[in-house]
C-alpha positions as protocol buffer text, in pm:
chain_id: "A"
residue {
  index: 1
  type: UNK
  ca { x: 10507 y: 5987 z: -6877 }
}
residue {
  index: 2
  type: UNK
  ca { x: 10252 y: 5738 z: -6857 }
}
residue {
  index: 3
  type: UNK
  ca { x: 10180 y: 5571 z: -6490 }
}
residue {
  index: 4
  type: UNK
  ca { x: 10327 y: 5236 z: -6591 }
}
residue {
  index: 5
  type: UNK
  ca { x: 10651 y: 5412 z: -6636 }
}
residue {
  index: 6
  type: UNK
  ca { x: 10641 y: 5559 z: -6289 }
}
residue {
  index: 7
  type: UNK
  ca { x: 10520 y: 5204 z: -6132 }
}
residue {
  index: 8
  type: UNK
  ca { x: 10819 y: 5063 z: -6324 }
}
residue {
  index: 9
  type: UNK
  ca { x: 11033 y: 5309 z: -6186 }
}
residue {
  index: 10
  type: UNK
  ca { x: 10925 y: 5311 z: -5819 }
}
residue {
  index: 11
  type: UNK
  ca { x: 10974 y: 4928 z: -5875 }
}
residue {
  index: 12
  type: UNK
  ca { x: 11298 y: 4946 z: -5971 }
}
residue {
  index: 13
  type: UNK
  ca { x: 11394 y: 5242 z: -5687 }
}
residue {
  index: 14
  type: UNK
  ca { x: 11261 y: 4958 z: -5435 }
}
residue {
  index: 15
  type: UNK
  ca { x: 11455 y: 4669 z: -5577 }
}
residue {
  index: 16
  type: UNK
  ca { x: 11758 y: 4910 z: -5561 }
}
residue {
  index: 17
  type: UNK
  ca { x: 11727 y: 4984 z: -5148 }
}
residue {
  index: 18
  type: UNK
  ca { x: 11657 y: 4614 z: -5090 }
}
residue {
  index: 19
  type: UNK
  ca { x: 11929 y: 4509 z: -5265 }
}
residue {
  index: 20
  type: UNK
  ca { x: 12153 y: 4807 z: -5051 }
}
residue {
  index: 21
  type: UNK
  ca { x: 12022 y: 4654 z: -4741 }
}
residue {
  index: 22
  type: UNK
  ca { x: 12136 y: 4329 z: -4852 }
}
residue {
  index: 23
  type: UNK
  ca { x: 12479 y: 4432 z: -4901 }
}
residue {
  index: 24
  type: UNK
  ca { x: 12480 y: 4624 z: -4566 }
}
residue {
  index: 25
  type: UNK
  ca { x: 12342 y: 4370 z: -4320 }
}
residue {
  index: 26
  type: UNK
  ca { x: 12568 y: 4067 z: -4521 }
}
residue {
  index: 27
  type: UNK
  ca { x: 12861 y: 4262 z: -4552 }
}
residue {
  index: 28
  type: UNK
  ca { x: 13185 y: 4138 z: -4329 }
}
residue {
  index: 29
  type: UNK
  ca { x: 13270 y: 4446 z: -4176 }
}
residue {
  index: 30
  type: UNK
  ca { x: 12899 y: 4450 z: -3996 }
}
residue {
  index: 31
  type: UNK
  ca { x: 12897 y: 4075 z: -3911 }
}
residue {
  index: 32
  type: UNK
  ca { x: 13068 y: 4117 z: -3571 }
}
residue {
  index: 33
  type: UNK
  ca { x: 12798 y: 4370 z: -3483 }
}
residue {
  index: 34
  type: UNK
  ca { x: 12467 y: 4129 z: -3562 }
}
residue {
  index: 35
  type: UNK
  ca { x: 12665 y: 3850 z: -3404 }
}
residue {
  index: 36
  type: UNK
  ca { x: 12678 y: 4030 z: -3097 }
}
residue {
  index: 37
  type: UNK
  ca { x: 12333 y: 4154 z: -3167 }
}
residue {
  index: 38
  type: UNK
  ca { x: 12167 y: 3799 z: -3183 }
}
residue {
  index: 39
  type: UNK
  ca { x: 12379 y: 3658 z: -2963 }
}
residue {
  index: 40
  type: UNK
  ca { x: 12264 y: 3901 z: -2651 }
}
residue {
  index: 41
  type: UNK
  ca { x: 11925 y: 3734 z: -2685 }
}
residue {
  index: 42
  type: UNK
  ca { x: 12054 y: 3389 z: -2643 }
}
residue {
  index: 43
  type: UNK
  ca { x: 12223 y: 3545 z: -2341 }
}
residue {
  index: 44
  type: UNK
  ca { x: 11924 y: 3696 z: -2188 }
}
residue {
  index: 45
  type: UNK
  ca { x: 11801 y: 3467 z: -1880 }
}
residue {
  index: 46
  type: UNK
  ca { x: 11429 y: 3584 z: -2002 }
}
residue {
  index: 47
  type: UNK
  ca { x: 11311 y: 3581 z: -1652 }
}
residue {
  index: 48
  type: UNK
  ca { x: 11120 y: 3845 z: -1464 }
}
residue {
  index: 49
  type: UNK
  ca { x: 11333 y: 4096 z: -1204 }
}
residue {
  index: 50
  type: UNK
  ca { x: 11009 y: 4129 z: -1021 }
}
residue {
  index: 51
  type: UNK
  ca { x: 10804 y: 3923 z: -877 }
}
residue {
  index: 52
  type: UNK
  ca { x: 10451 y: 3987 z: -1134 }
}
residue {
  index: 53
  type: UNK
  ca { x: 10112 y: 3845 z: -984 }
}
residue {
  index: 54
  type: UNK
  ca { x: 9811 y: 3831 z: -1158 }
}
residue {
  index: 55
  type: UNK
  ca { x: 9553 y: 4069 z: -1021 }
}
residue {
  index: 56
  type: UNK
  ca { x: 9188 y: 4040 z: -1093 }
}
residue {
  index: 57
  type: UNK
  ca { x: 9105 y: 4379 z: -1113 }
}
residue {
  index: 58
  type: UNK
  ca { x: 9306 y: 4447 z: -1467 }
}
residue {
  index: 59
  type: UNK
  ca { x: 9119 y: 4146 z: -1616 }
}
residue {
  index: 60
  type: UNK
  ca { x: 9493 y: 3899 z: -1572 }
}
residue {
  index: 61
  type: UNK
  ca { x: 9462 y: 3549 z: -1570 }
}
């Protein structure tokens, strides 16, 4: 087996688990699940539960 055929075949092998992941992540009975997912972030007030202050000795601004 010459390498070409193995770098042909790895290739392919590749192809074939992007393509599964594809079909997993766009499939309908996982779309409520990433909806959710994405829509948590949107949610999320992004701002700090503590009050943070800079302090010179760690090198913060």
């Amino acid at each position: 087996m010459d390498l070409t055929w193995a770098r042909v075949l790895f290739t392919l092998l590749v192809f074939n688990f992007f393509a599964l992941v594809l079909y997993i992540v766009f499939h309908k009975r996982n779309k409520t699940g990433y909806e959710d997912a994405g829509q948590s972030i949107m949610d999320d007030p992004d701002t700090p539960t503590e009050n943070v202050h800079s302090n010179p000795d760690n090198g913060a601004k």
